[in-house]
C-alpha positions as CSV (number, residue, x, y, z in Angstrom):
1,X,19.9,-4.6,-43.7
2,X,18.6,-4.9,-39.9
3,X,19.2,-2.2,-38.1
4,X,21.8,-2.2,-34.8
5,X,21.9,1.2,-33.8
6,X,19.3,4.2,-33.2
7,X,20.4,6.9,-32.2
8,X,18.1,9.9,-31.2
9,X,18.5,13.4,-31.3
10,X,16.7,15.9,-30.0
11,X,16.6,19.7,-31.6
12,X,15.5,22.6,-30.4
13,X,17.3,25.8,-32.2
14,X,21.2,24.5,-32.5
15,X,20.6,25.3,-36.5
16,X,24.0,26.8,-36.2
17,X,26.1,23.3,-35.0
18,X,23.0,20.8,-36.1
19,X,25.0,20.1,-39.5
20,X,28.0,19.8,-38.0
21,X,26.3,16.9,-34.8
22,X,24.3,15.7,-38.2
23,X,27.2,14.9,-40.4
24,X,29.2,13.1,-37.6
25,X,26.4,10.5,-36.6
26,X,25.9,10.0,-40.4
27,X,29.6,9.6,-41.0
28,X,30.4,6.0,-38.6
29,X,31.7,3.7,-39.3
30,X,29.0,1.7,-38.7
31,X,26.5,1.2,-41.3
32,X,23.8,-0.3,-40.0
33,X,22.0,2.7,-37.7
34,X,18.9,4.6,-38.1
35,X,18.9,8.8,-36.9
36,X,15.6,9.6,-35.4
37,X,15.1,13.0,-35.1
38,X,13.0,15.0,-32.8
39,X,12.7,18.5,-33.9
40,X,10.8,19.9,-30.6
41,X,9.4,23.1,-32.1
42,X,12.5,24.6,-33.1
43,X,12.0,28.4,-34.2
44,X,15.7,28.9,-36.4
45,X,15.7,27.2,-39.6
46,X,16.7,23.5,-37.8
47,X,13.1,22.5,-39.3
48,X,14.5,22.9,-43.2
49,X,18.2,21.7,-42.3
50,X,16.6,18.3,-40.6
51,X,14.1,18.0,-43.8
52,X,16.8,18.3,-46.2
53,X,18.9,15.3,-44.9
54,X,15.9,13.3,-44.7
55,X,15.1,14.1,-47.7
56,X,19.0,12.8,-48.9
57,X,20.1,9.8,-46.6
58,X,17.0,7.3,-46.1
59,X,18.5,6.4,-42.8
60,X,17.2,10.0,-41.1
61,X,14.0,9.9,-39.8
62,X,12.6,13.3,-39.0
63,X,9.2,14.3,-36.3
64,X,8.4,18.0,-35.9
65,X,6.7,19.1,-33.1
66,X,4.1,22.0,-32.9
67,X,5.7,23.1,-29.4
68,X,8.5,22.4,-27.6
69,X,8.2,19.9,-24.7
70,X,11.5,19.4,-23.8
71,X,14.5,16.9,-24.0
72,X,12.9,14.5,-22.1
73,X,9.8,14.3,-23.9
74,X,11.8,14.1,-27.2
75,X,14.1,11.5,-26.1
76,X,10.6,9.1,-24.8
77,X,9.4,10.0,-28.6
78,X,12.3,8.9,-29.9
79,X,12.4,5.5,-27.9
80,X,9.3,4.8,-28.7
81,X,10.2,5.1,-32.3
82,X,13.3,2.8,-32.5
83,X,14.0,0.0,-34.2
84,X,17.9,-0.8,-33.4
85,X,18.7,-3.8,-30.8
86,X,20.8,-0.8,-29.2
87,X,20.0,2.9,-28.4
88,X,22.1,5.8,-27.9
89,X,21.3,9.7,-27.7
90,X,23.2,12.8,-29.2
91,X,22.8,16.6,-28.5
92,X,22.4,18.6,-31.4
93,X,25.4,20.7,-30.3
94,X,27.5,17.9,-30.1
95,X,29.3,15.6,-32.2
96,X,30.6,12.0,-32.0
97,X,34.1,10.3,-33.4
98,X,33.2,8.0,-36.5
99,X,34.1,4.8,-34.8
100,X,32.0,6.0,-31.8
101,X,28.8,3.1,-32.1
102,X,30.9,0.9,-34.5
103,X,33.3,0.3,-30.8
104,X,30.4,0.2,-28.6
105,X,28.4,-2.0,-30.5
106,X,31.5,-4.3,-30.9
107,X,31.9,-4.0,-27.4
108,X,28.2,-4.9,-26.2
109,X,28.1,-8.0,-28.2
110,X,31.8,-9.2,-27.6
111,X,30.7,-8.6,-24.0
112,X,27.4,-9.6,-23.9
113,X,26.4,-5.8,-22.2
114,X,23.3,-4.6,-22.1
115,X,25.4,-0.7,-21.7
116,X,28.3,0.5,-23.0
117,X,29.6,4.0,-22.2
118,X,32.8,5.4,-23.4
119,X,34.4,8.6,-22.2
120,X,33.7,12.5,-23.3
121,X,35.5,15.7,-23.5
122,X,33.6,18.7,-22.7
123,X,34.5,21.9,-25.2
124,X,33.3,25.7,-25.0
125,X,32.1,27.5,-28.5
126,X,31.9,26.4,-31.8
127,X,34.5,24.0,-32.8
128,X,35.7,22.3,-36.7
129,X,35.3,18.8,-36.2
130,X,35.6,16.3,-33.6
131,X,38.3,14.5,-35.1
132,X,39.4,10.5,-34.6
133,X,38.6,9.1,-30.6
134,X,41.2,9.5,-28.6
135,X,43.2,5.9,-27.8
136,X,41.2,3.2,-26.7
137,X,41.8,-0.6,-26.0
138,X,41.1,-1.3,-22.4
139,X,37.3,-2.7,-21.7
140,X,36.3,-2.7,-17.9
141,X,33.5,-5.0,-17.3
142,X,30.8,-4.7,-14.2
143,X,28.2,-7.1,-12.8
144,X,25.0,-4.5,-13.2
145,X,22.8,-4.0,-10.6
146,X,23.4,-2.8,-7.5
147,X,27.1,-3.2,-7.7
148,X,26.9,-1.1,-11.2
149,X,25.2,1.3,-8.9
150,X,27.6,1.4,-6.0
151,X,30.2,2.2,-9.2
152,X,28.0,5.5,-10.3
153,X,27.9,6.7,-6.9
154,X,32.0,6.3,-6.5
155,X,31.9,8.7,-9.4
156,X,33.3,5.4,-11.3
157,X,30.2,5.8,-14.2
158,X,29.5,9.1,-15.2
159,X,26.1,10.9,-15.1
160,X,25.7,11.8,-18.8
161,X,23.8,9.3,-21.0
162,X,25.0,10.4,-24.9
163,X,28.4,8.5,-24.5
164,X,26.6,5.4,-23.9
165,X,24.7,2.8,-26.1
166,X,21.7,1.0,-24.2
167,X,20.1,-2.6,-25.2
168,X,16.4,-1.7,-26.0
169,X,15.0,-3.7,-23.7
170,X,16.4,-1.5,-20.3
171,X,13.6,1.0,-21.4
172,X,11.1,-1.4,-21.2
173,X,9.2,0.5,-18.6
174,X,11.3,3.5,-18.2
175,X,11.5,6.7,-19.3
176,X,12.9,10.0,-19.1
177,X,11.1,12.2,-15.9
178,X,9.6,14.9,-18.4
179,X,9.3,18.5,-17.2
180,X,12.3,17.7,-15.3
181,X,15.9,18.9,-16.0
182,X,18.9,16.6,-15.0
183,X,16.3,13.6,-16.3
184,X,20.4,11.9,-17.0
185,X,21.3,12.1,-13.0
186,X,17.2,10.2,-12.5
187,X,17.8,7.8,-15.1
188,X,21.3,7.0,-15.5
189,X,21.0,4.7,-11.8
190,X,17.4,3.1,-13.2
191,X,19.1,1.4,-16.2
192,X,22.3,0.2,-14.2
193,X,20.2,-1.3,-11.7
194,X,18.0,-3.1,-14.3
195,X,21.2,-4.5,-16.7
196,X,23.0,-7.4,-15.9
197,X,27.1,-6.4,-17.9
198,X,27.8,-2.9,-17.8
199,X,31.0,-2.1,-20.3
200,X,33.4,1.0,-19.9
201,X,35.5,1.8,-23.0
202,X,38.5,3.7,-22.2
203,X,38.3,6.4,-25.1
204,X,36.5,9.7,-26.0
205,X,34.4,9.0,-28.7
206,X,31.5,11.9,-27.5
207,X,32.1,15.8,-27.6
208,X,30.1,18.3,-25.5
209,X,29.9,21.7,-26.7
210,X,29.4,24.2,-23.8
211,X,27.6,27.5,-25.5
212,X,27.0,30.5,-23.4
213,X,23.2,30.3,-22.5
214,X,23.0,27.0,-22.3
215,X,21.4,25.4,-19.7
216,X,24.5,24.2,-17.7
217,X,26.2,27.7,-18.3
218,X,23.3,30.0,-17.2
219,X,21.8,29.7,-14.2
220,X,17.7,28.8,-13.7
221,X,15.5,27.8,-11.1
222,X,15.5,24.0,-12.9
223,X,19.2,24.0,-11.9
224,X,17.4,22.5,-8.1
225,X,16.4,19.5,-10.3
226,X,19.9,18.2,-9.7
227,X,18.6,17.7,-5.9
228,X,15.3,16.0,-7.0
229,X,17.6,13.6,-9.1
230,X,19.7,12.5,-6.2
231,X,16.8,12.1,-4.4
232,X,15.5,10.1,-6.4
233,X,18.3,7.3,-5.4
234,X,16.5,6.8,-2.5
235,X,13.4,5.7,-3.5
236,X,14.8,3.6,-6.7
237,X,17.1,1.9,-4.4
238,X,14.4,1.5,-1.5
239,X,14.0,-2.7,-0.5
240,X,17.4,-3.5,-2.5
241,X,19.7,-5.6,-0.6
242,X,22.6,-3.4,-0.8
243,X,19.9,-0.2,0.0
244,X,21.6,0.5,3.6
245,X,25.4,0.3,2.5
246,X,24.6,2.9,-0.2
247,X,22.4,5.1,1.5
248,X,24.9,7.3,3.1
249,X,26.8,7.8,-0.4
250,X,23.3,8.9,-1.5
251,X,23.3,11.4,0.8
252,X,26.8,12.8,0.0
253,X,25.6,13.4,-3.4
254,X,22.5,15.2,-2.1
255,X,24.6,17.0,0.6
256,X,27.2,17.9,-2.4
257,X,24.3,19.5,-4.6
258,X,22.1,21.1,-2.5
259,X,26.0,23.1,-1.3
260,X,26.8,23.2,-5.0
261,X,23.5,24.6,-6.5
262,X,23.1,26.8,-3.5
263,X,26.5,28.4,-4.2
264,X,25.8,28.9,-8.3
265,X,22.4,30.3,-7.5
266,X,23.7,32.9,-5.9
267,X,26.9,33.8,-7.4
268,X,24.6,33.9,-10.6
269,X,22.4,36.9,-8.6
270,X,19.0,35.6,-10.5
271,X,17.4,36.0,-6.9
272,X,16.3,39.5,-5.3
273,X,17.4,37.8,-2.3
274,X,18.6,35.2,0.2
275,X,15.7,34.4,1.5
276,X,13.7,34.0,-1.9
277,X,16.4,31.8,-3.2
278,X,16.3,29.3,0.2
279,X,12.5,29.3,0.0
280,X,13.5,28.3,-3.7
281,X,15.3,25.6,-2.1
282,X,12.3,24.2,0.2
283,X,10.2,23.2,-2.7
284,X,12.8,20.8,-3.7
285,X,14.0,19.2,-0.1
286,X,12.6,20.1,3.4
287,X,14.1,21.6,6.1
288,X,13.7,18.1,8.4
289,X,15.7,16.5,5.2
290,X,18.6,19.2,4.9
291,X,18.7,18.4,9.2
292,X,18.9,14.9,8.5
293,X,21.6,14.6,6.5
294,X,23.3,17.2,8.6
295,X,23.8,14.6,11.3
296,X,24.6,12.0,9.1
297,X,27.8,11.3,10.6
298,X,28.8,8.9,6.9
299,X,28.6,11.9,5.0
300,X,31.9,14.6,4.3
301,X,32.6,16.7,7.7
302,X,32.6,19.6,5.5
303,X,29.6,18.9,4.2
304,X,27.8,18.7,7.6
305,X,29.4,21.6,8.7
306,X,28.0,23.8,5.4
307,X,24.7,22.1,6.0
308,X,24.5,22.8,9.7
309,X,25.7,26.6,9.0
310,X,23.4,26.7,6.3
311,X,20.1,25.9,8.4
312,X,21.4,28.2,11.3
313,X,21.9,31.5,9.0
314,X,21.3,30.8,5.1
315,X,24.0,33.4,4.9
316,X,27.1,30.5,4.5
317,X,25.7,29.7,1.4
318,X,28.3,32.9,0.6
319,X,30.9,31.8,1.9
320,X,31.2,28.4,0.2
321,X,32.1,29.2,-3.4
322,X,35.1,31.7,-2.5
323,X,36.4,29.2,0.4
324,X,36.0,26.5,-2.0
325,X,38.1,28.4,-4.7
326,X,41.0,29.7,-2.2
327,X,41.3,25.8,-1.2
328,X,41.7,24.5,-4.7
329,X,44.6,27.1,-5.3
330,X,46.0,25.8,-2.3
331,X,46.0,22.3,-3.1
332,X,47.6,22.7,-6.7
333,X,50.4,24.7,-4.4
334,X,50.9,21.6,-2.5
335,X,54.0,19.4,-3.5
336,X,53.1,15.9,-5.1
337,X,53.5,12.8,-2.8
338,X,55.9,10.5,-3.6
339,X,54.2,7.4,-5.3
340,X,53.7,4.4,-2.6
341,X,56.7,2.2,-2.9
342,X,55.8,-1.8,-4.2
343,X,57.0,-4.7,-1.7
């Protein structure tokens, strides 16, 4: 039987939910999929959890590594061990619906995509199970490329690449950015611009769990990577036709993180002071690039504002989180507008 699907997981001391992820990727629907596991120097007992389903479903393939190297690093390992015509990636905190890849590979080869991403629900703690997908039916299909593209930077494709399923060949050339964190924001754009049908499955098929400590609820300095992702647009869009029209949305995104991770850093007080935490900062974007997009007149008012305020006294960084919190209230206070009448 050929194998359609890898999927790859990378491990690195989830022994507590790895069973759980493990027996939901083993349990689709589909048959035909191969599990290649990267333990990346795990130090709980994931090593003898991994080994004993390997040793009892041939379809789990298991590498150990001396140290840990990271997700990215696991991920390329895992790529380069595939076999499936499709690949798609799993935390080991997480878990997947059983009709997750049977629906996405159904829906690649009914479409002729070479992506396919579904829809997630993010969850805090330990949970049971992740139960059936929520309902699903409608397939929106977009021209890849640049236009694909111009859809991720509307927020109309989502950053994360585990509810997804990627022909083989987009990572012919491409891999995860290792010793880099947000690698999904730096590679998510790459493959989009390389495939020619992206598919979007209304349905959530993938479940995040969100554990205290982990890297998107704790704040470290590899939380600037999120900048060096966005970035990153620039140059991967650099001499593409449609570079100029998307340029400015690029630099909302940047405007939007540098504000956003700025904010966290020091809510999270993991620096002595302000002035460490903008010099922080400056390793990842210069001051003549914050300027720039400052006067970016394209970008959110707001934005330039925060930005400006920012380079004039880093102290506004402080008031952004609170201001941005009062507003929210404020606009779940406000009455609904009436829904736009047809003609």
């Amino acid at each position: 039987m050929s194998v359609q699907v890898s999927v790859i997981i990378p491990v690195y001391n989830t022994g507590a939910f790895l069973r759980e992820c493990l027996e939901s990727v083993l349990g689709q629907t589909l048959a035909q999929i191969e599990v290649i596991v990267i333990n990346d120097g795990s130090t709980d007992d994931c090593a003898a959890i991994l080994d004993e389903y390997a040793r009892a479903d041939p379809r789990v393939t298991v590498v150990h590594n001396a140290r840990n190297r990271g997700v990215s690093a696991a991920r390329n390992r895992g790529i380069d061990l595939a076999t499936g015509a499709y690949i798609g990636f799993v935390d080991s905190d997480d878990v997947v619906a059983p009709e997750m890849y049977q629906v996405l590979l159904t829906t690649a080869l009914d479409q002729g995509a070479d992506m396919v991403k579904c829809e997630y629900r993010m969850k805090r703690g330990r949970r049971r199970s992740a139960g059936s997908a929520l309902p699903t039916g409608r397939v929106r299909i977009l021209p890849g490329g640049v236009q694909a593209v111009q859809a991720y930077l509307n927020n109309g494709i989502d950053t994360i690449c585990c509810d997804g399923l990627y022909a083989r060949e987009l990572f012919d050339g491409i891999r995860f950015v290792e010793g880099r964190r947000h690698e999904d924001t730096q590679i998510i754009p790459r493959l989009l611009l390389r495939a020619e049908t992206v598919a979007l499955v209304s349905g959530t098929f993938y479940f995040v769990t969100r554990q205290p400590g982990s890297f998107m609820s704790s704040f470290t300095e590899s939380r600037f990577d999120e900048i060096w992702a966005r970035r990153e647009l620039h140059r991967i869009l650099s001499g593409t036709e449609a570079y100029h029209r998307l340029r400015h949305r690029i630099d909302e995104q940047i405007a939007s993180s540098i504000i956003r991770t700025l904010s966290a850093a020091y809510e999270s007080r993991t620096f002595p002071n302000l002035t460490t935490m903008c010099r922080t900062l400056e390793r990842y974007i210069t001051r003549d690039e914050i300027r720039a997009l400052a006067k970016n007149r394209r970008i959110r008012f707001t934005h330039r504002i925060l930005l400006h305020g920012f380079l004039a006294t880093p102290a506004t960084v402080i008031l952004y989180g609170p201001l941005l919190r009062i507003w929210r209230r404020a606009r779940k206070r406000l009455p609904a507008r009436p829904a736009a009448k047809g003609r």
